[in-house]
C-alpha positions as CSV (number, residue, x, y, z in Angstrom):
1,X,231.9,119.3,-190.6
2,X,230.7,118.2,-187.2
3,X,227.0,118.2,-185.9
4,X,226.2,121.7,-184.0
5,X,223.7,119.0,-182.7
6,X,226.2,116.3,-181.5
7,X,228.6,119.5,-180.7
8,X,225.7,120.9,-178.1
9,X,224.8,117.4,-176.2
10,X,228.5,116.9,-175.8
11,X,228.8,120.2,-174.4
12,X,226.1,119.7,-172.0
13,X,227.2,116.5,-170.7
14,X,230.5,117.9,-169.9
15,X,228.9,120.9,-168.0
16,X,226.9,118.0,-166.1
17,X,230.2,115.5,-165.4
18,X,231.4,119.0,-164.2
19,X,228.7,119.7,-162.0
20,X,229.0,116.4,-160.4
21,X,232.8,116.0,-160.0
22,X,232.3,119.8,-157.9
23,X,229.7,117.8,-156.0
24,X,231.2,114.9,-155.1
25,X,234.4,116.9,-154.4
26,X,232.7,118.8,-152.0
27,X,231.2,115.8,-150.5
28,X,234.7,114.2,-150.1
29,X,235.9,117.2,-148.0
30,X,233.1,116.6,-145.9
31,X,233.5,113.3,-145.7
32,X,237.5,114.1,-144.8
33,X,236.9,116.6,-142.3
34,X,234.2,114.5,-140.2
35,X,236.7,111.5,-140.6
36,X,239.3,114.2,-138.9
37,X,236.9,115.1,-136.4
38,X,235.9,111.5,-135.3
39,X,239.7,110.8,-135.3
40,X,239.6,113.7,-132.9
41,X,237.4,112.8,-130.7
42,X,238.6,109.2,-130.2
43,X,242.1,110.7,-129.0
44,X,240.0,113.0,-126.6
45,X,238.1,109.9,-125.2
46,X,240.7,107.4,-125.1
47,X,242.4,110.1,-122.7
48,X,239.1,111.1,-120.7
49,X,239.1,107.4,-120.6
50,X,242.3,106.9,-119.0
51,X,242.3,110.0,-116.5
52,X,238.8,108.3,-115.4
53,X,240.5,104.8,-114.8
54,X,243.2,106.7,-113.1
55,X,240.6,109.0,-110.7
56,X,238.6,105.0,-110.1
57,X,242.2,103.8,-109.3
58,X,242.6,106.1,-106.8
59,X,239.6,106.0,-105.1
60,X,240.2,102.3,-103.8
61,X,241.1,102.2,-100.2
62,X,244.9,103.1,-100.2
63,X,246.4,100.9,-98.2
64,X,248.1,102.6,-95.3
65,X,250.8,102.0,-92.3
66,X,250.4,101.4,-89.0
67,X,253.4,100.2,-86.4
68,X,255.3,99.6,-89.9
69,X,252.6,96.9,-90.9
70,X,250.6,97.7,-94.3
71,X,246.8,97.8,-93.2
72,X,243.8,98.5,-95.7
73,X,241.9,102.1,-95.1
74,X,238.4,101.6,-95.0
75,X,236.7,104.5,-96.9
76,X,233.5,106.5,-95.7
77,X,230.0,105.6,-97.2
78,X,229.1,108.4,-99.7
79,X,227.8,108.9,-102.7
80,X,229.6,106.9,-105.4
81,X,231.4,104.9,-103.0
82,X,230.4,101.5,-103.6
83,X,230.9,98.4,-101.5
84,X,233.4,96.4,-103.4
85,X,236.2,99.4,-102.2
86,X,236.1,97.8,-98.8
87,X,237.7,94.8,-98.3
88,X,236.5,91.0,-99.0
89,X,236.2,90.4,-95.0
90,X,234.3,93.7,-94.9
91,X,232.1,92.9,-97.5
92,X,231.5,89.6,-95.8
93,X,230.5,91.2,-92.5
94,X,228.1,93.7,-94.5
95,X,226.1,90.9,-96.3
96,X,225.9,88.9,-92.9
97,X,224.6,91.7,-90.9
98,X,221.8,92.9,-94.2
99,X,220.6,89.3,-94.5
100,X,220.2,88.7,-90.5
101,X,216.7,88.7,-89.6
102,X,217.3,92.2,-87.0
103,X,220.0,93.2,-85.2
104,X,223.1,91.1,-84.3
105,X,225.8,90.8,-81.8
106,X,229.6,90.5,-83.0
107,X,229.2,86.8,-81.9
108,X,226.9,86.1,-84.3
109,X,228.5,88.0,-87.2
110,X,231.5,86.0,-86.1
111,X,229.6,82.7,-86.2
112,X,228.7,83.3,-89.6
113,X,232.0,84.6,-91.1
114,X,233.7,81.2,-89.2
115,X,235.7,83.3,-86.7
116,X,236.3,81.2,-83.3
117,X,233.6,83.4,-80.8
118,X,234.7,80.6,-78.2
119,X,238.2,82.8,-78.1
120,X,237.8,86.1,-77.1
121,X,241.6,87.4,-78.7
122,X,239.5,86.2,-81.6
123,X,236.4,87.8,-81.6
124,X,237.9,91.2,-80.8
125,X,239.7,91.7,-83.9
126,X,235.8,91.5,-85.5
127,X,234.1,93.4,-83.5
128,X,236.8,96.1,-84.0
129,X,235.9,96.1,-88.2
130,X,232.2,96.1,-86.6
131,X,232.9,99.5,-84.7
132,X,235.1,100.7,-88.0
133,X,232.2,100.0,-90.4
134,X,229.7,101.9,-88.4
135,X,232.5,104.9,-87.6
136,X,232.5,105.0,-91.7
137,X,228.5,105.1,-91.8
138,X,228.5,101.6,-93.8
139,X,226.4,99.9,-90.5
140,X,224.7,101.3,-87.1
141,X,225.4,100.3,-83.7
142,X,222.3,100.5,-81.3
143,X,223.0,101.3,-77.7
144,X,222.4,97.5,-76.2
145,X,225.6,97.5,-78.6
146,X,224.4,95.4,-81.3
147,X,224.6,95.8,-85.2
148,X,222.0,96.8,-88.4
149,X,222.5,97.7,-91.7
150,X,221.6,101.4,-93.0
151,X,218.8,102.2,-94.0
């Protein structure tokens, strides 16, 4: 005959190895379902990714033609439109007029950038991205016609 003793604590630990296999059951959905979700989500952000890399993409000065010739667009200064969109020579003409002591004249611009200012078919082309960058509100032109940074 067996031991209503031995019978009752063999009973009971079954009831508690059922309790906990429900538990951790429970717990592995949980654990399964948040695994979908995160699986989820990093579809979702590897697309929101690549639309955002696309929209950046985009945004770069297109280049454009003129007379058949492919020329770079340079963009308008706004919000979120930072200086490396323009071009390297445009960039170069921005950091030479910000780090001039005041104003300057497209001669000296074109002294620092190593344009030929002796050569006026040379200097022209310069002051022309000079006029372009202050038509797109990245520099101001002051009436005796020389150049400054924005403010």
């Amino acid at each position: 005959m067996l031991d209503p003793e031995l019978l009752e604590r063999i009973t009971a630990r079954r009831a508690e190895l059922d309790e906990l296999e429900e538990r951790l059951a429970k717990e592995l959905a949980e654990v399964r379902a948040e695994r979908d979700e995160l699986a989820v989500a990093e579809r979702v952000l590897e697309r929101v990714s690549g639309q955002l890399a696309e929209e950046r993409a985009s945004d770069l000065p297109a280049p454009g033609q003129v007379a058949g010739r492919a020329v770079m667009l340079i963009p308008h200064r706004e919000p979120g439109v930072e200086e490396s969109t323009l071009p390297p020579d445009y960039q170069r003409i921005l950091i030479v007029v910000r780090q001039a002591a005041g104003p300057v004249m497209a001669r000296e611009v074109g002294e620092a950038v190593g344009v030929d200012i002796s050569v006026r078919a040379k200097l022209e082309p310069l002051r022309g991205k000079l006029v372009r960058l202050v038509d797109r509100g990245w520099l101001r032109k002051l009436p005796d016609g020389r150049f400054t940074s924005r403010l």
